[in-house]
C-alpha positions as CSV (number, residue, x, y, z in Angstrom):
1,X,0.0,0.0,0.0
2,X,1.2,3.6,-0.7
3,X,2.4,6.2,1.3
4,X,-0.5,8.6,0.8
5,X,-4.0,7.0,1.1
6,X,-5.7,7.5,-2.5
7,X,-7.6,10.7,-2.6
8,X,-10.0,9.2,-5.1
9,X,-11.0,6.6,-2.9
10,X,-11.9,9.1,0.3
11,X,-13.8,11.1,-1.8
12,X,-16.3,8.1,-3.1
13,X,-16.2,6.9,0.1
14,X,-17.6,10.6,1.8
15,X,-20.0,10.8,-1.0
16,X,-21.5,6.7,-0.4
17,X,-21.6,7.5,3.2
18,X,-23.2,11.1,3.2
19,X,-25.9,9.7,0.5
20,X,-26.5,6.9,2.8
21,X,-27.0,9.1,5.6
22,X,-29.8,10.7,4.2
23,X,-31.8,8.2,2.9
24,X,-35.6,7.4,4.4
25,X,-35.9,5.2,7.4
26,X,-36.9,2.4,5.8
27,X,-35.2,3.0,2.5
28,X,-31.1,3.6,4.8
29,X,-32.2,0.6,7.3
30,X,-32.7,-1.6,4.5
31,X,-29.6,-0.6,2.9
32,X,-27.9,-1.1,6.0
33,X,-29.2,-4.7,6.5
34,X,-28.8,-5.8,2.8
35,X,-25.1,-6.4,3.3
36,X,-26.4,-9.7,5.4
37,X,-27.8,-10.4,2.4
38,X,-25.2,-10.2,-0.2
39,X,-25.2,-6.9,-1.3
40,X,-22.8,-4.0,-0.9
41,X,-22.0,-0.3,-1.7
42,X,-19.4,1.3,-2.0
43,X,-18.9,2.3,1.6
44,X,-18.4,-1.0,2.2
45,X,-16.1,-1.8,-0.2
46,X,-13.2,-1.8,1.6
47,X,-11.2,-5.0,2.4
48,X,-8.2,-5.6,4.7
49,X,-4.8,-6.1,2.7
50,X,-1.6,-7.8,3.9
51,X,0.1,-4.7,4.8
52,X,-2.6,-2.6,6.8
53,X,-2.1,-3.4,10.5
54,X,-5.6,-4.6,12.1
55,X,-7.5,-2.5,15.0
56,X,-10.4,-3.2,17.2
57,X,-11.5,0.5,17.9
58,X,-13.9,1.4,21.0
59,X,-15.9,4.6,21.1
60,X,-17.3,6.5,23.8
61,X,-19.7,9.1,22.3
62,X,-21.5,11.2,25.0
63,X,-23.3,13.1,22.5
64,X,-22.5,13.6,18.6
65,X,-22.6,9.9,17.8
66,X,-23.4,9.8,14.5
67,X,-21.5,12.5,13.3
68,X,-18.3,10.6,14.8
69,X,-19.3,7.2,13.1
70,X,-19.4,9.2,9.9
71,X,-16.5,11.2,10.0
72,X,-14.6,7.5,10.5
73,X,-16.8,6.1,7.9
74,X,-15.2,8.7,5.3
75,X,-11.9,8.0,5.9
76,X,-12.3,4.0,7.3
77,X,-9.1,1.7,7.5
78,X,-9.5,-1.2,6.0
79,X,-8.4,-3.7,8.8
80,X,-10.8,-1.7,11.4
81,X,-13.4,-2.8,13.3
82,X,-15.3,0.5,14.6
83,X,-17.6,0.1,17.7
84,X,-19.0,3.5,18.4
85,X,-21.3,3.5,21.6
86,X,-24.9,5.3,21.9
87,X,-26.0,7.2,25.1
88,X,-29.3,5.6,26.2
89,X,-32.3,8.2,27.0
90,X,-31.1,11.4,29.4
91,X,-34.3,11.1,31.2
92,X,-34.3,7.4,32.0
93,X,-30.9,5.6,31.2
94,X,-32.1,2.3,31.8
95,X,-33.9,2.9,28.0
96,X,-31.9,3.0,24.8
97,X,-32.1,4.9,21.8
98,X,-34.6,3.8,19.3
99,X,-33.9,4.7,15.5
100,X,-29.7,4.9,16.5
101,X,-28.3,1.3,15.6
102,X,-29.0,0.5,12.7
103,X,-27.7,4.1,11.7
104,X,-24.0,3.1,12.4
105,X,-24.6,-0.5,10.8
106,X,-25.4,1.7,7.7
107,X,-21.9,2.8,8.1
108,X,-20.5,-0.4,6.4
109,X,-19.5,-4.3,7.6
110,X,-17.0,-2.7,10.0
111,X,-19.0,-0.2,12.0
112,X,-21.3,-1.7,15.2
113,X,-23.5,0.7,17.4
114,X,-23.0,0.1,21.4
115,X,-25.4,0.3,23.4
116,X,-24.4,2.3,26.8
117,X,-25.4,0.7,29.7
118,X,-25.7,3.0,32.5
119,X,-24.9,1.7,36.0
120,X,-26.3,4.3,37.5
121,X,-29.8,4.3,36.5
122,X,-30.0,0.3,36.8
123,X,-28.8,0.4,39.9
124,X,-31.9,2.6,40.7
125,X,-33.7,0.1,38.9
126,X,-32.4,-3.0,41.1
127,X,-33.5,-1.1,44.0
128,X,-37.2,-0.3,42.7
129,X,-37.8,-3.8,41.3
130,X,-35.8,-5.4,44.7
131,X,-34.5,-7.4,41.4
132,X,-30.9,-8.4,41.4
133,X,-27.9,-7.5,39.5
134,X,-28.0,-10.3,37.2
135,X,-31.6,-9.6,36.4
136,X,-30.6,-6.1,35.6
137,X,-28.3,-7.0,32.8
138,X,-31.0,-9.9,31.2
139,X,-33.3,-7.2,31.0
140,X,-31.2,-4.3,29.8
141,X,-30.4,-6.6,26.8
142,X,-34.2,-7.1,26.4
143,X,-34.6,-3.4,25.5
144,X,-31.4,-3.1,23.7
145,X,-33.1,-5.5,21.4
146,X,-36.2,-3.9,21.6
147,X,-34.7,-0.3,20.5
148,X,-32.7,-2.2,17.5
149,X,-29.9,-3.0,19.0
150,X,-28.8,-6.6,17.1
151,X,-26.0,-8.8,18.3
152,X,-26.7,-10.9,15.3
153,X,-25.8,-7.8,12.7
154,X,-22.4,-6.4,15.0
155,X,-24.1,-4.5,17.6
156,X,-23.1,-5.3,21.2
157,X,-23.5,-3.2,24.7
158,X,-20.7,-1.2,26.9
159,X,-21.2,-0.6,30.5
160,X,-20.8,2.9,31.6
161,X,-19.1,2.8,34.1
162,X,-17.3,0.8,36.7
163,X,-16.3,3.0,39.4
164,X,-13.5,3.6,42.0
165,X,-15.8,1.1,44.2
166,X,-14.8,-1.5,42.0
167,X,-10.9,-0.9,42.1
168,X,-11.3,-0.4,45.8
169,X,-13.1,-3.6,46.7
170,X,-16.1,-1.2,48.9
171,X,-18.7,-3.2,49.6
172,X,-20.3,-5.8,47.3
173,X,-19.4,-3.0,44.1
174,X,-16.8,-6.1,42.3
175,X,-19.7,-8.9,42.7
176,X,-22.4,-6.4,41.9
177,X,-20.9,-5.8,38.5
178,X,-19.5,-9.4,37.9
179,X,-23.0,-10.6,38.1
180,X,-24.3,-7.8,35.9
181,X,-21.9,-8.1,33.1
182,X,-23.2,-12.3,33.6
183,X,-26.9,-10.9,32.9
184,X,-25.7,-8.8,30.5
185,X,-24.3,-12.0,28.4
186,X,-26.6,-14.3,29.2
187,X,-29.3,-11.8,27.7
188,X,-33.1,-12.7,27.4
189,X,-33.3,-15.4,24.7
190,X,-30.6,-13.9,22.5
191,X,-27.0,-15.5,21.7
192,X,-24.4,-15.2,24.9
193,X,-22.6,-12.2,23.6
194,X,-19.4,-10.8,25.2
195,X,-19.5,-7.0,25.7
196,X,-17.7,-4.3,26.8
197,X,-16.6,-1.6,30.2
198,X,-15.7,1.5,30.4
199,X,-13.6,1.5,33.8
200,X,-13.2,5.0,35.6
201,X,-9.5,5.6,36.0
202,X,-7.3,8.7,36.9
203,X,-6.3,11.4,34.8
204,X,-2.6,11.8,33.5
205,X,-1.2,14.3,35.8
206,X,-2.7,13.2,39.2
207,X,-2.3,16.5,40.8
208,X,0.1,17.9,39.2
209,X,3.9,17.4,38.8
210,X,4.7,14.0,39.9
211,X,1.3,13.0,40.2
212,X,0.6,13.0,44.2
213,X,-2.6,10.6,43.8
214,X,-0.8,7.9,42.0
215,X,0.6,5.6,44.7
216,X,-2.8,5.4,46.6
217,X,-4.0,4.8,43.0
218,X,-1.7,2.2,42.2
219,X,-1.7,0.3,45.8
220,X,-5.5,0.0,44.8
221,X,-4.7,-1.3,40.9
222,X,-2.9,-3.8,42.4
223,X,-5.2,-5.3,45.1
224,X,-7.6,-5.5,42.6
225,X,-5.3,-6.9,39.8
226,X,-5.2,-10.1,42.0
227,X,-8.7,-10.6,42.7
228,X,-8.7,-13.9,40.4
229,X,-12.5,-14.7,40.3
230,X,-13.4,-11.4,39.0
231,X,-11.4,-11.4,36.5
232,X,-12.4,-14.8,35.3
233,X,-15.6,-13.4,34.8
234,X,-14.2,-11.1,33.5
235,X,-12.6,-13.5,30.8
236,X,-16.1,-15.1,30.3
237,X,-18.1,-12.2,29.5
238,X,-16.5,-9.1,28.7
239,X,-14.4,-8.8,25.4
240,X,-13.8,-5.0,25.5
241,X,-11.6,-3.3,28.9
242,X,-11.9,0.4,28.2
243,X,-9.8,2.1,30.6
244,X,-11.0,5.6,30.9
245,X,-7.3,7.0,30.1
246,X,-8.3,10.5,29.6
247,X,-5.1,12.1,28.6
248,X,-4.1,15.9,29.0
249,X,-1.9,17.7,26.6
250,X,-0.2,19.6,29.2
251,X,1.6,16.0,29.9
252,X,2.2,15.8,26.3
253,X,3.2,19.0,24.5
254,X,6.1,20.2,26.4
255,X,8.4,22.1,23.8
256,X,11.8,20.6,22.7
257,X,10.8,17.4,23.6
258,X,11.6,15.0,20.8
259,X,8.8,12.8,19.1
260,X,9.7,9.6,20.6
261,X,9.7,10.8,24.4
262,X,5.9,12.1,23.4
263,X,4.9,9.0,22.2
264,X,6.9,6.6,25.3
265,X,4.8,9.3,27.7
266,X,1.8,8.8,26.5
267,X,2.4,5.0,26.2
268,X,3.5,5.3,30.0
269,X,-0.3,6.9,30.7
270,X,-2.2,4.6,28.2
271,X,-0.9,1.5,28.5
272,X,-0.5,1.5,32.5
273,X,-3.2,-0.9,33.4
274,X,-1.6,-3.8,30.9
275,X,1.6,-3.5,31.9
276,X,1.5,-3.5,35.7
277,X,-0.5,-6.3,35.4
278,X,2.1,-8.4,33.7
279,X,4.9,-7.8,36.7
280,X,2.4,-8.5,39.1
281,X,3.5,-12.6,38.6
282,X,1.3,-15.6,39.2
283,X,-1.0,-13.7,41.5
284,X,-2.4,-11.5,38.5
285,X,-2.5,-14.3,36.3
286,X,-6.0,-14.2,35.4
287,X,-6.1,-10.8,34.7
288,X,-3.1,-10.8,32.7
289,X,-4.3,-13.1,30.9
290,X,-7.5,-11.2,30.1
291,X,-6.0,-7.4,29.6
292,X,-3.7,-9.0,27.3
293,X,-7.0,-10.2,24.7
294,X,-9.3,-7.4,26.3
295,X,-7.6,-4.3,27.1
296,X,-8.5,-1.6,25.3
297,X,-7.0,2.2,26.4
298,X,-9.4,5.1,25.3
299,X,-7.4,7.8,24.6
300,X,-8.5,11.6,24.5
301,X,-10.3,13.2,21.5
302,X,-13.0,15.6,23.4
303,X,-12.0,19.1,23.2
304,X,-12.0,21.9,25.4
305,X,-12.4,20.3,28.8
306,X,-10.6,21.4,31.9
307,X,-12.4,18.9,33.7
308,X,-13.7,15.2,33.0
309,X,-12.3,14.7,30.5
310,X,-8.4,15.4,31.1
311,X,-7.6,19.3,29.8
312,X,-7.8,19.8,26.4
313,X,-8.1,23.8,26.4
314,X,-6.2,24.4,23.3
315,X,-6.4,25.7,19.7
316,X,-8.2,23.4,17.4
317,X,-4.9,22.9,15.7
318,X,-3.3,21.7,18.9
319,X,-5.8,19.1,19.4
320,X,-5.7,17.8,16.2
321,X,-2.1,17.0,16.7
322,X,-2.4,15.6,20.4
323,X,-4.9,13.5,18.3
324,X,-2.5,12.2,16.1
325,X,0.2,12.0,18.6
326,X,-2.0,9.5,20.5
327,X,-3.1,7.4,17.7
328,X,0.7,6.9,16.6
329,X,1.7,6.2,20.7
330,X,-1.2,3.4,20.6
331,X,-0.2,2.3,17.2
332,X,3.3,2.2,18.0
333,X,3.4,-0.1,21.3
334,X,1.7,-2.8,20.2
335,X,3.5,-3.6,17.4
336,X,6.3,-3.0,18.9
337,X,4.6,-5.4,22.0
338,X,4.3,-8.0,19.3
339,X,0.4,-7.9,19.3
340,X,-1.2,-9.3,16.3
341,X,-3.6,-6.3,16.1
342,X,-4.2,-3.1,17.8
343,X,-7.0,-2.3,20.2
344,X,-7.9,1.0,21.8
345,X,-10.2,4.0,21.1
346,X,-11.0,7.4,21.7
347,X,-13.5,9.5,23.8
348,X,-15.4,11.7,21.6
349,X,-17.0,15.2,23.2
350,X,-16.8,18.1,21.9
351,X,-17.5,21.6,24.1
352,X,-17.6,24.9,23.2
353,X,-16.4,26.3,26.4
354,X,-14.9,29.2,24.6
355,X,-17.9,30.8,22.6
356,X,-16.5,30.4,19.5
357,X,-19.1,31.1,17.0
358,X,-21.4,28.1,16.2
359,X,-20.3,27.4,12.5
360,X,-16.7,28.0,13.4
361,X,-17.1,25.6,15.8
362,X,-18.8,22.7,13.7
363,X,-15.7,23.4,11.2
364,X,-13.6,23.1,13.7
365,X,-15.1,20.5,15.3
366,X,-15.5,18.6,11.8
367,X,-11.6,19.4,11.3
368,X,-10.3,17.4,14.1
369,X,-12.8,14.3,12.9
370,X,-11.2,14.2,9.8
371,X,-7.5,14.2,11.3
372,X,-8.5,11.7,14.0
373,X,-10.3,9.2,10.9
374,X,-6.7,10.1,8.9
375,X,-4.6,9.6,11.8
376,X,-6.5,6.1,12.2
377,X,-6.3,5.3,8.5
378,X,-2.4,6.7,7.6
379,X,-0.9,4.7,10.7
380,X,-2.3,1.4,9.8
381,X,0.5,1.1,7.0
382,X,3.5,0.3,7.3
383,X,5.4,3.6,6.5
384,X,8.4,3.0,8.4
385,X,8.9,-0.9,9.9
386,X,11.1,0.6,12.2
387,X,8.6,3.2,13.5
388,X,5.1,1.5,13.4
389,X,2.8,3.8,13.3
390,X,4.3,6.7,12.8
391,X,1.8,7.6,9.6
392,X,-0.7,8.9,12.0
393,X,1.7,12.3,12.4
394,X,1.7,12.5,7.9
395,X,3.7,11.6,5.4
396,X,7.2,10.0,6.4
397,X,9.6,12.2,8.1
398,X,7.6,15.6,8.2
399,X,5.8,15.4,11.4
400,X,3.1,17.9,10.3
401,X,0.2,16.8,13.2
402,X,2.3,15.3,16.1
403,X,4.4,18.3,17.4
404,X,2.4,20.8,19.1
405,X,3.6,22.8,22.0
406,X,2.6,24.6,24.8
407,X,4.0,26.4,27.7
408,X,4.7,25.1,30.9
409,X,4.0,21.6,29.9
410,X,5.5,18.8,31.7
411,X,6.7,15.4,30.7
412,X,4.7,13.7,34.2
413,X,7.4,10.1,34.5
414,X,5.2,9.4,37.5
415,X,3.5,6.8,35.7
416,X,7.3,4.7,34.8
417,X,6.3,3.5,38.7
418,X,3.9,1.0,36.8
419,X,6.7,-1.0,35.1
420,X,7.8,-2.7,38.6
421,X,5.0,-4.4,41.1
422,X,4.9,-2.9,44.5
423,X,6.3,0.4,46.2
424,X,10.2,1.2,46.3
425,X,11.7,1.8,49.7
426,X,14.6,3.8,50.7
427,X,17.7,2.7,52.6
428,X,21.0,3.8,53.4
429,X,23.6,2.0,51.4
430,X,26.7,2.5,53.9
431,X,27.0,1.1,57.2
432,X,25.9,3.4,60.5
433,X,28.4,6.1,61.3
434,X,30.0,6.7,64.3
435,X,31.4,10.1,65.0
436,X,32.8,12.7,67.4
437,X,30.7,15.3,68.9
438,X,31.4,18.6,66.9
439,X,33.3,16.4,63.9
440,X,32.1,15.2,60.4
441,X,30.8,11.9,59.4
442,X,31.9,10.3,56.8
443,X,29.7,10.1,53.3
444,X,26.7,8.6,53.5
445,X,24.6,7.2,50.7
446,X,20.6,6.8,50.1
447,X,19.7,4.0,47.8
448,X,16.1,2.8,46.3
449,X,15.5,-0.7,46.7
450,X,13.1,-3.0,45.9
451,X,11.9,-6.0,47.4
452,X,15.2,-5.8,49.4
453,X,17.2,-5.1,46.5
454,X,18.9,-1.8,44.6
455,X,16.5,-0.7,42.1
456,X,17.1,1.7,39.9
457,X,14.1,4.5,40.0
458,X,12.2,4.7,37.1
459,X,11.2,8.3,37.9
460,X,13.0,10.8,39.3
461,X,13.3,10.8,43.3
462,X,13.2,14.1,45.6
463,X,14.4,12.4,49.1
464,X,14.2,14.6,52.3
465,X,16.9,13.4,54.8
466,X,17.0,14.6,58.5
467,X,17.8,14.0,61.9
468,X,15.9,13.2,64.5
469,X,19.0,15.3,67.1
470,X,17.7,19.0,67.1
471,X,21.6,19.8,67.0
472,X,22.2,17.6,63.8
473,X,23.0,19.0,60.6
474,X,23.5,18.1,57.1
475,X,25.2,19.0,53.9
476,X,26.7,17.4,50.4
477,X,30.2,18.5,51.1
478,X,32.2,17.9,53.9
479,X,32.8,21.8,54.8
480,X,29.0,23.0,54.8
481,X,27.5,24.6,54.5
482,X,25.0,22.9,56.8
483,X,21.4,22.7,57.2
484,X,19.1,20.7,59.8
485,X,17.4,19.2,56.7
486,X,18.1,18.2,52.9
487,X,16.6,17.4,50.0
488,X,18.3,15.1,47.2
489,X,17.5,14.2,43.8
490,X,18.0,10.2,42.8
491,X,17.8,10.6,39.2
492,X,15.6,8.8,37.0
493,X,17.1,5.7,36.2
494,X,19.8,5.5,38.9
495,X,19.5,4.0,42.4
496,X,21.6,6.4,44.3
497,X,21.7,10.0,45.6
498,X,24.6,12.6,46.0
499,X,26.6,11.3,49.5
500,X,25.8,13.8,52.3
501,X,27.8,14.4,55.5
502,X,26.5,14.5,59.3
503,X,27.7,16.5,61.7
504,X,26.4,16.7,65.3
505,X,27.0,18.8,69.1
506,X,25.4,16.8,71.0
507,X,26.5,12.9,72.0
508,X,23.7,10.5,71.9
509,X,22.2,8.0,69.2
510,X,20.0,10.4,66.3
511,X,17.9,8.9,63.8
512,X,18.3,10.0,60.0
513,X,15.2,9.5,58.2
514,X,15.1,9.7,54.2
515,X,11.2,10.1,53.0
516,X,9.7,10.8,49.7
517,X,6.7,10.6,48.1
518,X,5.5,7.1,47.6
519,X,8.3,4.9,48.6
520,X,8.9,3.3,52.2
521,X,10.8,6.0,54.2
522,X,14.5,4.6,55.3
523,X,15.9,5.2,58.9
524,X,19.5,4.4,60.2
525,X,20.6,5.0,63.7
526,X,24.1,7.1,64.1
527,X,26.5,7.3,67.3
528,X,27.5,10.6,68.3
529,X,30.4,10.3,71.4
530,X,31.5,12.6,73.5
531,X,35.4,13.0,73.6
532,X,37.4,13.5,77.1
533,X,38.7,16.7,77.4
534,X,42.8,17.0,77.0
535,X,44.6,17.0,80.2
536,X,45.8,20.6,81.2
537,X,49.1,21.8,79.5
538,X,51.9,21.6,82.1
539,X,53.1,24.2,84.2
540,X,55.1,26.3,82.3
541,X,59.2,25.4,82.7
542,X,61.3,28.5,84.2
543,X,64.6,28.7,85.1
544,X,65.4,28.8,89.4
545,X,68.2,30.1,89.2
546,X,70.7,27.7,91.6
547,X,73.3,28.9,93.8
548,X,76.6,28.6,92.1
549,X,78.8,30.1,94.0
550,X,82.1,28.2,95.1
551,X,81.6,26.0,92.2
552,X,84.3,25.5,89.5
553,X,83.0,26.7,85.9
554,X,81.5,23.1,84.1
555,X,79.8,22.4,87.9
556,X,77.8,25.8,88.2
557,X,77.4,25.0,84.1
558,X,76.0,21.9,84.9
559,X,73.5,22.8,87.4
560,X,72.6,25.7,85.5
561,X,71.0,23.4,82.8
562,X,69.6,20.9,85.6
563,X,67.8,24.0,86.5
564,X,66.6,24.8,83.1
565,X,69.1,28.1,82.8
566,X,72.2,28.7,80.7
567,X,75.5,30.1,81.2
568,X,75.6,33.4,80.7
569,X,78.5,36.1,80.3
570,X,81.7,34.8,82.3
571,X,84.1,37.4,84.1
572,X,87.3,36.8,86.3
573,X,88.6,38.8,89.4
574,X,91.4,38.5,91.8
575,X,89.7,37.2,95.2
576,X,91.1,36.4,98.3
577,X,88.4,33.8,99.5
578,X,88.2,31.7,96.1
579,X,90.6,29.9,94.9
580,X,91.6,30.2,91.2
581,X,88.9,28.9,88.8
582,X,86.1,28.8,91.6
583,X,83.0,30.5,91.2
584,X,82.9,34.6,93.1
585,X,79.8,35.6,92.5
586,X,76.7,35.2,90.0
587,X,73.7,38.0,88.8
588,X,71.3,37.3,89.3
589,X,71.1,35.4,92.7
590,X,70.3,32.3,93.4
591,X,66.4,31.2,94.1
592,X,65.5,34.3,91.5
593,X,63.2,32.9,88.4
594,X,64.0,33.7,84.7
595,X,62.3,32.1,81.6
596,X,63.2,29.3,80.4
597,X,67.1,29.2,79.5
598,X,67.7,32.1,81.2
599,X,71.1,33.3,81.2
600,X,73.3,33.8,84.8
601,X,76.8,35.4,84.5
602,X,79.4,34.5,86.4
603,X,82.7,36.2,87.9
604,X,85.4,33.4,88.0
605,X,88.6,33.8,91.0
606,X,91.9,34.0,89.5
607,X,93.5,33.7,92.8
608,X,94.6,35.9,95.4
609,X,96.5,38.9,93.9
610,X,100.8,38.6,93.8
């Protein structure tokens, strides 16, 4: 198959659709219908062909159905299988739309209405008929057939929506829903026919940068993950897992950021449910196995929301290239999974929220149709085998709809946490310190670990270290500056942070504690001792000066240095008391105190005089 998909064909197939669209009741139903009995138009022409990558696509329509199904229908892939769901009655949602199904049917071979099945207003309906849940979905499938909704023909139904109760485990909400998808199966004398969920999830940024909700979110995913009997029934009657993944293009358009990181992002966000349940091991076995046939994300196509649906306030241009963006992300991981075929879908929604004019706003509106039916259509080839389904973003190596931007956009790696089973815990990789009141530790090192073991961090890790000693104090180099508390980055896809130092007054045992968001805070006791004071310095040594007198010149020398003096200046005199070489006199006196090696003169006798 070419490149570019053949203009020719789009146009005939717009023209069969449109036509068909406003044909008579009786006159498009029967149209619609003949295709069971042989015939075809050329709306239905279309065939799968080796090289057009299959898809199972799941629509939730709030409102604007049938312009959706159209839009698709214009530009249809080939190897696609459209579902598009159909809101049941605002004023009672336990009664479907008459005059809807058979509308989509028209569509071609590969378009089948849904039929949303509120569980809102049947649970009213359980209550007011004291009727169980079971009963609930046999009969919803009694007025689904009622209303022209025909399993036989394609059509099937969608429950709208599981909620949080179900992820939690609250109450009876898992076996309330188990038995009503059952009913819903079974039906009321119709063929047993698998059908689909729509499963409330979170929204991509949690609340905010690094996504503050997600590790009570994900302890929750994973206590349910292993609940094996509901997802056995799961396997037995549901053939459709719509995760309510409702993206938000501030976690996608974040300028500079190459293609490729977009697209692993969004993969991160879409594909979340899938892959923790894979690392999850034999105790999510069962619902492995049935996300791996059943899951099908439902990415973001309603525009201008700030709320419910993600946030999608942006240009009409903008979301037409988040559009594509996601379709290529989608397209892209499960080939490169190894899945036989894609399966995902889109939420469709549109909301004026900013007053644009009416017929701007249908041409705008109709715009971003026709780039999310191209973007479905272009990525099914195989442009580039290396980069499957990089099609959706137009022709190879332009990247006209996949590289919007916006300000203040963040890349949100809070969801890489799925990839491993379990939360990470902090620990301190060197042994316990001991140090000296007043001195500085030496480096110590916080590591992620998981299950026991290092782990690198899949997202990037702010850790807040501190003591438990109010006189402790902290800081990455050796010579401060120091604080009482620190924070320090692990980086994404390392184990370790930055070695700190500890420093400390006061003796004793304090407790460091490193804590961040969503992994098991570490703790490690230190020993602070308390040193013995020096003795005091000795007295200081002076000289006492000795008597010397009568001495001969090396004695008084000699007890001079014993006394810590020196020798000073040596005279001689005539005497008539010493004899010749004995000691007359010294300055200063004896028992007087000099500094150390102080000096003492000397007059030496030379004998009496002749």
């Amino acid at each position: 198959m070419g490149q570019q998909f053949d203009l020719r064909k789009r146009v005939l197939l717009g023209a069969a659709v449109g036509a068909l669209s406003l044909l008579p009741w009786g006159h498009a139903q029967a149209a619609a219908e003949g295709r069971h009995a042989g015939t075809s138009s050329s709306a239905r022409a279309l065939s799968p062909t080796p090289d057009c990558r299959p898809l199972r696509a799941v629509f939730y329509a709030e409102s604007d159905w049938i312009r959706l199904a159209t839009k698709l229908a214009a530009d249809a892939s080939p190897c696609a299988e459209y579902y598009v769901s159909i809101p049941p009655i605002v004023g009672d949602k336990t009664n479907f739309r008459a005059d809807q199904a058979w509308r989509i049917r028209a569509l071609g071979p590969n378009f089948h209405a849904l039929a949303e099945v509120h569980v809102g207003a049947w649970r009213g309906w359980v209550t007011a008929n004291s009727a169980s849940w079971y009963e609930a979905g046999v009969e919803a499938r009694r007025r689904m057939a009622a209303k022209g909704f025909d399993v036989t023909l394609g059509d099937g139904w969608i429950v709208n929506e599981f909620s949080s109760a179900v992820r939690r485990g609250l109450g009876s909400a898992r076996a309330e829903m188990r038995d009503f998808v059952h009913g819903l199966y079974d039906g009321d004398g119709g063929p047993p026919t698998k059908g689909g969920v729509f499963d409330i999830g979170i929204d991509q940024p949690g609340s905010g940068p690094g996504a503050t909700d997600l590790p009570t979110y994900k302890s929750q995913l994973e206590g349910w993950l292993q609940d094996e009997a509901f997802w056995d029934d799961m396997s037995s009657y549901v053939s459709d897992w719509s995760q309510e993944s409702y993206g938000d293009f501030r976690n996608y358009a974040v300028p500079g950021a190459p293609l490729a990181t977009r697209r692993d992002f969004l993969d991160d966000y879409l594909q979340h449910p899938l892959l923790h349940a894979r690392v999850g091991g034999p105790s999510t076995a069962a619902a492995s196995a049935f996300l791996e046939d059943a899951y099908s994300p439902l990415a973001n196509a309603a525009w201008q929301w700030d709320l419910g649906f993600g946030w999608t306030m942006v240009t009409a241009e903008q979301m037409e290239n988040y559009v594509s963006a996601q379709v290529y992300a989608l397209r892209h991981f499960s080939a490169v999974d190894g899945q036989p075929g894609d399966h995902w879908g889109f939420a469709w929604h549109p909301r004026n929220a900013t007053a644009i004019p009416p017929a701007d706003f249908t041409a705008q509106t109709d715009a971003l149709l026709d780039r999310l039916a191209a973007a479905i259509h272009d990525s099914a080839e195989p442009l580039d085998p290396n980069d499957p389904g990089i099609g959706a973003c137009g022709p190879l190596g332009q990247n006209l709809w996949c590289s919007a931007d916006l300000a203040g956009a963040w890349l949100n790696d809070g969801w890489k946490t799925f990839t491993y089973w379990g939360r990470l815990a902090l620990a301190f990789a060197t042994p316990p310190r001991s140090l000296a009141a007043g001195s500085v530790s030496a480096p110590i090192t916080i590591q992620t670990r998981l299950t026991g073991s290092a782990y690198a961090t899949p997202s990037a890790l702010t850790v807040n270290l501190a003591s438990s000693s109010p006189e402790g104090r902290l800081s990455t180099r050796p010579g401060g500056p120091w604080t009482p508390a620190l924070n320090l980055t692990i980086p994404a896809g390392a184990d370790t942070a930055p070695s700190v130092y500890y420093s400390d007054t006061l003796p004793g045992s304090p407790v460091l504690t490193a804590s961040a968001l969503g992994v098991d805070t570490g703790k490690q006791v230190e020993v602070v001792v308390q040193v013995a004071p020096p003795p005091p310095p000795p007295p200081p040594v002076v000289c006492h000066v000795p008597n010397v007198v009568g001495r001969r010149l090396p004695g008084a020398r000699h007890a001079l240095v014993a006394a810590h003096c020196r020798l000073g200046r040596v005279t001689s005199a005539f005497s008539r008391v010493r004899k010749k070489g004995r000691v007359i006199s010294q300055r200063p006196k004896a028992h007087a105190r000099l500094p150390s090696g102080g000096r003492v003169r000397v007059v030496v006798s030379k004998g009496r005089r002749r």
